[in-house]
mmCIF file as gemmi writes it, N, C-alpha and C atoms, coordinates in Angstrom:
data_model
loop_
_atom_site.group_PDB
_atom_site.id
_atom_site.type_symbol
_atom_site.label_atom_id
_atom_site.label_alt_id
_atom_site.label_comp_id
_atom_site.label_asym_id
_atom_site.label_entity_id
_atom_site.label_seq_id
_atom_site.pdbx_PDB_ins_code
_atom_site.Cartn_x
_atom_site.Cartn_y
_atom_site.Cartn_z
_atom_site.occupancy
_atom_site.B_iso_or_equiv
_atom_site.pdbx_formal_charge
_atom_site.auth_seq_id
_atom_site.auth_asym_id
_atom_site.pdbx_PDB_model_num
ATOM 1 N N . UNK Axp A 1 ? 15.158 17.188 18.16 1 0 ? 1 A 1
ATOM 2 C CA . UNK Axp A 1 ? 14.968 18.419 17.452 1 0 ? 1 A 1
ATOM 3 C C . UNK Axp A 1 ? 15.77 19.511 18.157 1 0 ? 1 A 1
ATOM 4 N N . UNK Axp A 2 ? 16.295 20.416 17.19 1 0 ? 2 A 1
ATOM 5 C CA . UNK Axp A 2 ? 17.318 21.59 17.975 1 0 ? 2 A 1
ATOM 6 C C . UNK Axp A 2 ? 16.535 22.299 18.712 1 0 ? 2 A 1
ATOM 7 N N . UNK Axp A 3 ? 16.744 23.246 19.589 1 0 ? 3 A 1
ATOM 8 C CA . UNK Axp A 3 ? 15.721 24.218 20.135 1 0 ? 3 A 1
ATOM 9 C C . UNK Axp A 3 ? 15.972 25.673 18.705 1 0 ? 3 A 1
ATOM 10 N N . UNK Axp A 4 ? 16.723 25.75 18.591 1 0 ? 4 A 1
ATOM 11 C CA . UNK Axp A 4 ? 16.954 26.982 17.572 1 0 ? 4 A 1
ATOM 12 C C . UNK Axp A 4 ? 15.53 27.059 16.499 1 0 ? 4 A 1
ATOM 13 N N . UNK Axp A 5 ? 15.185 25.781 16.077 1 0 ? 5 A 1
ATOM 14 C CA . UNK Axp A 5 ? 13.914 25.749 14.941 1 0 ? 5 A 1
ATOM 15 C C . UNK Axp A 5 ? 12.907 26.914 15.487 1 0 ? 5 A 1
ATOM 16 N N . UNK Axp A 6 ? 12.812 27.45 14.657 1 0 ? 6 A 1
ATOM 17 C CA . UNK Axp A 6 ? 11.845 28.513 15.085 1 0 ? 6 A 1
ATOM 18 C C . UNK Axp A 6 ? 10.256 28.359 14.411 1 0 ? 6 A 1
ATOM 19 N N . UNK Axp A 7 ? 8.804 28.019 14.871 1 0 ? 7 A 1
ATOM 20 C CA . UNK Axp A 7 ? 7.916 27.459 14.417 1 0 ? 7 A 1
ATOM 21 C C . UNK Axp A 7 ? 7.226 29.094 14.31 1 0 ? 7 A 1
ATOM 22 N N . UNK Axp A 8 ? 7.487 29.938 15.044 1 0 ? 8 A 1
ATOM 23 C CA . UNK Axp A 8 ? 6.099 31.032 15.612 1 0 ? 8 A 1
ATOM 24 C C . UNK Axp A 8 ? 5.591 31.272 14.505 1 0 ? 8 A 1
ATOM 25 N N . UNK Axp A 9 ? 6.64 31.439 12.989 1 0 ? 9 A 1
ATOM 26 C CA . UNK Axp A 9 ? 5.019 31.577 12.069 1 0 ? 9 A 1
ATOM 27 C C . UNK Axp A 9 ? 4.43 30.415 11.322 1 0 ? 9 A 1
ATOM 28 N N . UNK Axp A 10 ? 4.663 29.613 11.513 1 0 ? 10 A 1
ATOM 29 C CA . UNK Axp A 10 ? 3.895 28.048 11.383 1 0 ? 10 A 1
ATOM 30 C C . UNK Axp A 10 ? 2.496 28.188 11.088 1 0 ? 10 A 1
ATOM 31 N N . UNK Axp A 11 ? 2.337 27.137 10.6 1 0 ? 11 A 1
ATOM 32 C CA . UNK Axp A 11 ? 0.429 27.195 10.568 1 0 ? 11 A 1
ATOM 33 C C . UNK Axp A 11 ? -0.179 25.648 10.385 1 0 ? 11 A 1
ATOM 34 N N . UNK Axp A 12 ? -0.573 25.64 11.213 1 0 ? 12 A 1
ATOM 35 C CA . UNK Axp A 12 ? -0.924 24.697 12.032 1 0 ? 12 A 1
ATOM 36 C C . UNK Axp A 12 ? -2.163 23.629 11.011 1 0 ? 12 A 1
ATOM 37 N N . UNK Axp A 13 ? -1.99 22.523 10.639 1 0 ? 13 A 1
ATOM 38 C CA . UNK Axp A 13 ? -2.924 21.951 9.814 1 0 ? 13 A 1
ATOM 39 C C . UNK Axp A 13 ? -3.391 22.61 8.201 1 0 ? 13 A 1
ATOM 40 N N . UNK Axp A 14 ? -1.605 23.069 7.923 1 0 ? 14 A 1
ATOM 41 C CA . UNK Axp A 14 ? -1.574 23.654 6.507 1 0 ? 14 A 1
ATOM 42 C C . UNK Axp A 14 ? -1.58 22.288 5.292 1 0 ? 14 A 1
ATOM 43 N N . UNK Axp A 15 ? -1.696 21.252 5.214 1 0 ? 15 A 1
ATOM 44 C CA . UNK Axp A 15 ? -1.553 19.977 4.936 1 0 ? 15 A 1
ATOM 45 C C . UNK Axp A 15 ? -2.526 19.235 4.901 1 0 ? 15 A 1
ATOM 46 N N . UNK Axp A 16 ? -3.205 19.321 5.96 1 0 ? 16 A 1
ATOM 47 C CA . UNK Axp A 16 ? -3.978 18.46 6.503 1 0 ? 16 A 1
ATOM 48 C C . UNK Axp A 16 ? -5.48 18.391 5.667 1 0 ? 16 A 1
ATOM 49 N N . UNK Axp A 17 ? -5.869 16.959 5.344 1 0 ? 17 A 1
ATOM 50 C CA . UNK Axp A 17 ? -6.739 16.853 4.18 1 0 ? 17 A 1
ATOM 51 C C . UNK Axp A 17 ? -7.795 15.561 5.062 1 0 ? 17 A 1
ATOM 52 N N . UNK Axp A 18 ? -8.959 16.413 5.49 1 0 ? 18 A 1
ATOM 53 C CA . UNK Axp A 18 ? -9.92 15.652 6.388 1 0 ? 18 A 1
ATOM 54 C C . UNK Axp A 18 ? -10.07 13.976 5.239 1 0 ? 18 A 1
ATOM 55 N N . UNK Axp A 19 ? -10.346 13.851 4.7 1 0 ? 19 A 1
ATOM 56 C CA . UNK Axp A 19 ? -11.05 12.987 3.702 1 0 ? 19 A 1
ATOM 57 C C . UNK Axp A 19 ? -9.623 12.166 2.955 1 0 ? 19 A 1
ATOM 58 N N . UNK Axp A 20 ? -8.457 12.598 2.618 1 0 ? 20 A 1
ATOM 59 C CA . UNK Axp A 20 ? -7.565 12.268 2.121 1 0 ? 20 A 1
ATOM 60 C C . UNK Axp A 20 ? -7.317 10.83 2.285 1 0 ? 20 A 1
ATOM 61 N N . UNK Axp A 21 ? -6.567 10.028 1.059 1 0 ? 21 A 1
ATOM 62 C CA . UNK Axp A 21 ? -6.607 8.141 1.482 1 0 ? 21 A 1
ATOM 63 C C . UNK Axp A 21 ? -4.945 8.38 1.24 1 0 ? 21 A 1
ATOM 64 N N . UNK Axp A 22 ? -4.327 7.337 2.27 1 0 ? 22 A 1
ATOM 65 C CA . UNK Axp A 22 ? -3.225 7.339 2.208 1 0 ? 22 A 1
ATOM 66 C C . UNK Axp A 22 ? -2.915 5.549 1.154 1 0 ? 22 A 1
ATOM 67 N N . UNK Axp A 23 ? -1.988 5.589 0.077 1 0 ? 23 A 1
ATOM 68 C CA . UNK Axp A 23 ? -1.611 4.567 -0.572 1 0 ? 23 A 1
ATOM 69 C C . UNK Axp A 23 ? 0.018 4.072 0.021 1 0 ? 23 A 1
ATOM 70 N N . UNK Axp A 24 ? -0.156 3.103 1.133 1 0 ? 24 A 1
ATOM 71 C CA . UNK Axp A 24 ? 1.394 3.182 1.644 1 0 ? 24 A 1
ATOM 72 C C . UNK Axp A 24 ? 1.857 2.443 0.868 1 0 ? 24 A 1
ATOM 73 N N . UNK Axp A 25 ? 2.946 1.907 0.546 1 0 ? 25 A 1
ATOM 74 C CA . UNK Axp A 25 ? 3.457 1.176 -0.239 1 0 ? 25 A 1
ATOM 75 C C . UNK Axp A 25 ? 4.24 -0.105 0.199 1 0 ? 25 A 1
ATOM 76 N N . UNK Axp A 26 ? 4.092 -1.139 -0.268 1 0 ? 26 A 1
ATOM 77 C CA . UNK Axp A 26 ? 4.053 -2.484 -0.372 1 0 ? 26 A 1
ATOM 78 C C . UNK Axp A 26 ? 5.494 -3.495 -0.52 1 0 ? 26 A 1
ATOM 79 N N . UNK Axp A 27 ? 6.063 -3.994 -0.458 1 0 ? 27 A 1
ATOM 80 C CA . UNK Axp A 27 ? 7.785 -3.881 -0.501 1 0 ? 27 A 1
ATOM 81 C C . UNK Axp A 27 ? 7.763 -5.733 -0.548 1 0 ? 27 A 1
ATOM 82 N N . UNK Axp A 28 ? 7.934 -6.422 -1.348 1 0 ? 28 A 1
ATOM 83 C CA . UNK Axp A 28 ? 7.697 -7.728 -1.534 1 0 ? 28 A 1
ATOM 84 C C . UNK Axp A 28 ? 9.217 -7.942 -2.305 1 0 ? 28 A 1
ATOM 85 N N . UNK Axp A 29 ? 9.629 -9.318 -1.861 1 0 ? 29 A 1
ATOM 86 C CA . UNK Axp A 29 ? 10.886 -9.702 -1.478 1 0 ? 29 A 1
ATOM 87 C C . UNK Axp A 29 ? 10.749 -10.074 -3.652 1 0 ? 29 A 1
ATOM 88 N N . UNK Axp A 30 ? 12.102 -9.828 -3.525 1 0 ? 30 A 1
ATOM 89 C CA . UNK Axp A 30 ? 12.275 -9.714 -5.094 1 0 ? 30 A 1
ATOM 90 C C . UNK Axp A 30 ? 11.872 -10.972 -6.215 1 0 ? 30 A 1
ATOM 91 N N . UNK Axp A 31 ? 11.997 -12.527 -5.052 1 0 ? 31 A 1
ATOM 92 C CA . UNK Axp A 31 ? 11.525 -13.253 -6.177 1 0 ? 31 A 1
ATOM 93 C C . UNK Axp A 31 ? 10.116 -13.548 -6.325 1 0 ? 31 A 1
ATOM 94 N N . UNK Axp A 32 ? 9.152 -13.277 -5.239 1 0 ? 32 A 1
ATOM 95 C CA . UNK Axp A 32 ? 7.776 -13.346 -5.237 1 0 ? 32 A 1
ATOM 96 C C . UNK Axp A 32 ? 7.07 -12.029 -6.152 1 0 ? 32 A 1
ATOM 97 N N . UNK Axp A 33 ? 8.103 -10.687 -5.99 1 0 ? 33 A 1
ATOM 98 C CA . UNK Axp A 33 ? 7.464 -10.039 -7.388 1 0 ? 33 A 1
ATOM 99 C C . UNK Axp A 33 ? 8.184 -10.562 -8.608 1 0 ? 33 A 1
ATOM 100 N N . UNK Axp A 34 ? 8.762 -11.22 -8.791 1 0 ? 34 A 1
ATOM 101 C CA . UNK Axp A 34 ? 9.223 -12.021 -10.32 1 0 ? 34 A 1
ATOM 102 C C . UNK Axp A 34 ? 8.103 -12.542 -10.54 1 0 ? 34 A 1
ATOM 103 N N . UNK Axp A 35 ? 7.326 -13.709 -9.524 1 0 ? 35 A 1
ATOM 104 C CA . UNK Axp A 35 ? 6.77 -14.396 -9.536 1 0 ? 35 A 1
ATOM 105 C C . UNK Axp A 35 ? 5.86 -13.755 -10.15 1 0 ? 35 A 1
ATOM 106 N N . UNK Axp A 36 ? 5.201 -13.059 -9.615 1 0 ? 36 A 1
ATOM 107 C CA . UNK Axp A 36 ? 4.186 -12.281 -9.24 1 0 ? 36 A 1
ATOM 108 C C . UNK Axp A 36 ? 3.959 -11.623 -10.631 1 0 ? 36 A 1
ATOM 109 N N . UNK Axp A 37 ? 4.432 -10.605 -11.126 1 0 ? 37 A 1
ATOM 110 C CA . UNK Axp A 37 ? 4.985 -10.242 -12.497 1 0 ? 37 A 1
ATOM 111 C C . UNK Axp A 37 ? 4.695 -11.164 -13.488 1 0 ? 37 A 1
ATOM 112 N N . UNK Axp A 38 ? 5.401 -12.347 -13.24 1 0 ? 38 A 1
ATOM 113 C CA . UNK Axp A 38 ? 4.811 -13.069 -14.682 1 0 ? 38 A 1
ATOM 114 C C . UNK Axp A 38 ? 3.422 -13.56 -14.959 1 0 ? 38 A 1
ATOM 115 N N . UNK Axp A 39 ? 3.134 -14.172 -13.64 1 0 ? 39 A 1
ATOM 116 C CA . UNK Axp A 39 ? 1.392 -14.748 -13.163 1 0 ? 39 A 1
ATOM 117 C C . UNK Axp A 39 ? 0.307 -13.019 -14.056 1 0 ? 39 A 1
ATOM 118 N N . UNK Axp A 40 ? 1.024 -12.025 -14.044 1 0 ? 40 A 1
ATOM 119 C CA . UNK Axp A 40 ? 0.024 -11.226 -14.179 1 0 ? 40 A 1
ATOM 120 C C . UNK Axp A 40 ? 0.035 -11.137 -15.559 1 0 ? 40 A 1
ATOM 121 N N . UNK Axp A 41 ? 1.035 -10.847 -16.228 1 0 ? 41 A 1
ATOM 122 C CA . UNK Axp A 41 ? 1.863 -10.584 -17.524 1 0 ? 41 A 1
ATOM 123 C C . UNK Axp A 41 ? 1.102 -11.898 -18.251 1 0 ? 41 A 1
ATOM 124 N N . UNK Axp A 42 ? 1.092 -12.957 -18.198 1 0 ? 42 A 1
ATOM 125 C CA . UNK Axp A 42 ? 0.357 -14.583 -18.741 1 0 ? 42 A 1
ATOM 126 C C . UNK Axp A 42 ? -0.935 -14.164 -18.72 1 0 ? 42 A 1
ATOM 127 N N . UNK Axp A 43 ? -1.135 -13.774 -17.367 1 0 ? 43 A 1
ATOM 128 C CA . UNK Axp A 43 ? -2.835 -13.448 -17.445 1 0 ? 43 A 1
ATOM 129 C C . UNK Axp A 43 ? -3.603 -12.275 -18.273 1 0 ? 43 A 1
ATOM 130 N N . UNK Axp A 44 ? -2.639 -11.791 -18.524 1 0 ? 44 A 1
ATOM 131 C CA . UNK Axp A 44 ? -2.989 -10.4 -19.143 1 0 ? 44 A 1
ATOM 132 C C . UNK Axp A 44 ? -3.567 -8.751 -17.972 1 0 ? 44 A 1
ATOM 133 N N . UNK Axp A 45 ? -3.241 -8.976 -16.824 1 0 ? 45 A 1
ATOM 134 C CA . UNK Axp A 45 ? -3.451 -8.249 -16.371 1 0 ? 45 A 1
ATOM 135 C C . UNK Axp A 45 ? -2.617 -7.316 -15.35 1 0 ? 45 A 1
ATOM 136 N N . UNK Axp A 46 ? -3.118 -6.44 -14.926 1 0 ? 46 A 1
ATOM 137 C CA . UNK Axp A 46 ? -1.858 -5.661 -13.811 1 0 ? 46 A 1
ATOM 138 C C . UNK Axp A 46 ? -1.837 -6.526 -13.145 1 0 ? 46 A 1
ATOM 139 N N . UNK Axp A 47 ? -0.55 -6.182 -12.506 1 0 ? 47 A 1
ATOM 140 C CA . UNK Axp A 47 ? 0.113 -6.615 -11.168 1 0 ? 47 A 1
ATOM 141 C C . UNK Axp A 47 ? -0.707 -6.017 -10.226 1 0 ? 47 A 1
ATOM 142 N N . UNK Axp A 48 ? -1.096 -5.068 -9.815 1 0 ? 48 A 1
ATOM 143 C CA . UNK Axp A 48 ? -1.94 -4.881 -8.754 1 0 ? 48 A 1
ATOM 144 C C . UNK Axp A 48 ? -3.429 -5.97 -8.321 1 0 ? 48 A 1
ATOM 145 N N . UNK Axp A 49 ? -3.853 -5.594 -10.068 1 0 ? 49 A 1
ATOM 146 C CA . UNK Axp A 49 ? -5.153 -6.211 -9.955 1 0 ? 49 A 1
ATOM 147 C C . UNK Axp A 49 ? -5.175 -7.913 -9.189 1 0 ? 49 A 1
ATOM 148 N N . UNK Axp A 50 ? -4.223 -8.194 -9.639 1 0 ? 50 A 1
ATOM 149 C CA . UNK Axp A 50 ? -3.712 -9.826 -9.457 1 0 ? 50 A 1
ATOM 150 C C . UNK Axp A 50 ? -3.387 -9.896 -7.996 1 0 ? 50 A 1
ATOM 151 N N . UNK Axp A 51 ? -2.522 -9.394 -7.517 1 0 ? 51 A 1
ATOM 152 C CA . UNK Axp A 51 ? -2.141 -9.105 -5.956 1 0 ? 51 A 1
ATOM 153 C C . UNK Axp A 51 ? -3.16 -9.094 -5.421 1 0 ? 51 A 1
ATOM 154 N N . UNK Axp A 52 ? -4.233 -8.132 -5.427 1 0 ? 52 A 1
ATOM 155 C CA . UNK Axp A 52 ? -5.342 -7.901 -4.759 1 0 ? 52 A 1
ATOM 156 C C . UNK Axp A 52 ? -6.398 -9.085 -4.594 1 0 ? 52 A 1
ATOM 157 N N . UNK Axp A 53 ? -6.474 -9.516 -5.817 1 0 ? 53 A 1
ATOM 158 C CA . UNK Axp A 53 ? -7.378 -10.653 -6.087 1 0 ? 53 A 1
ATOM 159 C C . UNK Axp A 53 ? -7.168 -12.095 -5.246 1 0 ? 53 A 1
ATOM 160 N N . UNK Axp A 54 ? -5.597 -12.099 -5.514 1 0 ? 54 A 1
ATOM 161 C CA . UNK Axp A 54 ? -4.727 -13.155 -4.325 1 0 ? 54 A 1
ATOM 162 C C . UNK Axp A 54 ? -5.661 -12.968 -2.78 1 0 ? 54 A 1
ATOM 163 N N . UNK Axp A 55 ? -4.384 -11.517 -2.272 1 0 ? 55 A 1
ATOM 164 C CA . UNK Axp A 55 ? -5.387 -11.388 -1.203 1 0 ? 55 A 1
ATOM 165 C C . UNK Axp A 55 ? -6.946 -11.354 -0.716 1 0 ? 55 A 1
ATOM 166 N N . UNK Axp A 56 ? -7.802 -11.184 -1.679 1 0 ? 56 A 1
ATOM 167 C CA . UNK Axp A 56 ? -9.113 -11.548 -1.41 1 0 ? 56 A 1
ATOM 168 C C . UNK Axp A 56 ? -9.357 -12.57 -1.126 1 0 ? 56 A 1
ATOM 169 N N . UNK Axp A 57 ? -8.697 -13.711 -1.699 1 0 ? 57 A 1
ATOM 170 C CA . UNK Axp A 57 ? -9.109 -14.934 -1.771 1 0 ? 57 A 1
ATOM 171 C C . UNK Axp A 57 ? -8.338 -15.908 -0.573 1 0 ? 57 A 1
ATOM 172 N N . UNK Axp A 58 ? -7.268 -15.508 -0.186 1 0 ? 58 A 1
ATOM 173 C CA . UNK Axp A 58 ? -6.984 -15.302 1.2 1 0 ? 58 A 1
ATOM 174 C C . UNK Axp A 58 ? -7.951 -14.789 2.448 1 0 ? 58 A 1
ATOM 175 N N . UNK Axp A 59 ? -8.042 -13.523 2.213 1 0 ? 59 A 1
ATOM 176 C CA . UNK Axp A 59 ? -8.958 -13.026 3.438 1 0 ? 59 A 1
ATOM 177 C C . UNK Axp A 59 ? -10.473 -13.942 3.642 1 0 ? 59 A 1
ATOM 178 N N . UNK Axp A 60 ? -10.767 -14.385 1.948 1 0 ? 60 A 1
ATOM 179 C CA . UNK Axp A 60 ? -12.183 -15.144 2.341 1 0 ? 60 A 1
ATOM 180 C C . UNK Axp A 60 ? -11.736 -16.767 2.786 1 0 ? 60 A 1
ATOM 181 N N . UNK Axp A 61 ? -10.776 -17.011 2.835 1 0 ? 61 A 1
ATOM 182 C CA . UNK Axp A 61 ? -10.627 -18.561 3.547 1 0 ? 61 A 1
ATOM 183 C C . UNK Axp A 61 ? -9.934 -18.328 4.796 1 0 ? 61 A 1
ATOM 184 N N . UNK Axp A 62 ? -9.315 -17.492 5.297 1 0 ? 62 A 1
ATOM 185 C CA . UNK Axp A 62 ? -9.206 -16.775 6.587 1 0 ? 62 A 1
ATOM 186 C C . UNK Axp A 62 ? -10.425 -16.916 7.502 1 0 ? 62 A 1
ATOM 187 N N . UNK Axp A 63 ? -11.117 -16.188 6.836 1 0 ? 63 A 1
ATOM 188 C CA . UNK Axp A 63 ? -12.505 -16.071 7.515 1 0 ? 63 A 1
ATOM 189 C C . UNK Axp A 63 ? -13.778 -17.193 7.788 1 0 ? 63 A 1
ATOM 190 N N . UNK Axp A 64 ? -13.22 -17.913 6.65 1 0 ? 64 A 1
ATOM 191 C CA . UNK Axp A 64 ? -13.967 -19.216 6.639 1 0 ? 64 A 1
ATOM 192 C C . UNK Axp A 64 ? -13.83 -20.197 7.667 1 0 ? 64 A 1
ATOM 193 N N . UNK Axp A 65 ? -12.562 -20.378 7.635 1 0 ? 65 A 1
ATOM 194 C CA . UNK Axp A 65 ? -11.826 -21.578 8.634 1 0 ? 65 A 1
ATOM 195 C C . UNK Axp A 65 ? -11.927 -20.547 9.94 1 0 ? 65 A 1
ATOM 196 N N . UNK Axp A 66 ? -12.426 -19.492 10.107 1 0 ? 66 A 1
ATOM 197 C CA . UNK Axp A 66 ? -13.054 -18.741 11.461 1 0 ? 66 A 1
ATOM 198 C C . UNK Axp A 66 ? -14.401 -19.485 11.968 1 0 ? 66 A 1
């Protein structure tokens, strides 16, 4: 950072949202969202919903074989 930036009238936690959810975003290699895309599109449902559901069903045999 330059020293020149001048902050003094700044304000400090002008942004800042106690409670706020951050949605980061997800970046899946192009042919697994093809994949992915059609599995949902057949099923009739979002792509999210489907993703998620995947991973659930992951995390509960994860945990199982724990």
């Amino acid at each position: 950072m330059r020293s020149e930036y001048d902050f003094s009238n700044g304000e400090r936690g002008k942004f800042f949202r106690k409670n706020a959810q951050l949605h980061l975003p997800v970046y899946l290699d192009d042919d697994v969202l093809a994949y992915l895309q059609a599995r949902a599109q057949a099923k009739g449902v979002e792509l999210n919903e489907l993703v998620n559901a995947l991973l659930k069903q992951d995390i509960a045999l994860i945990e199982a074989a724990e």
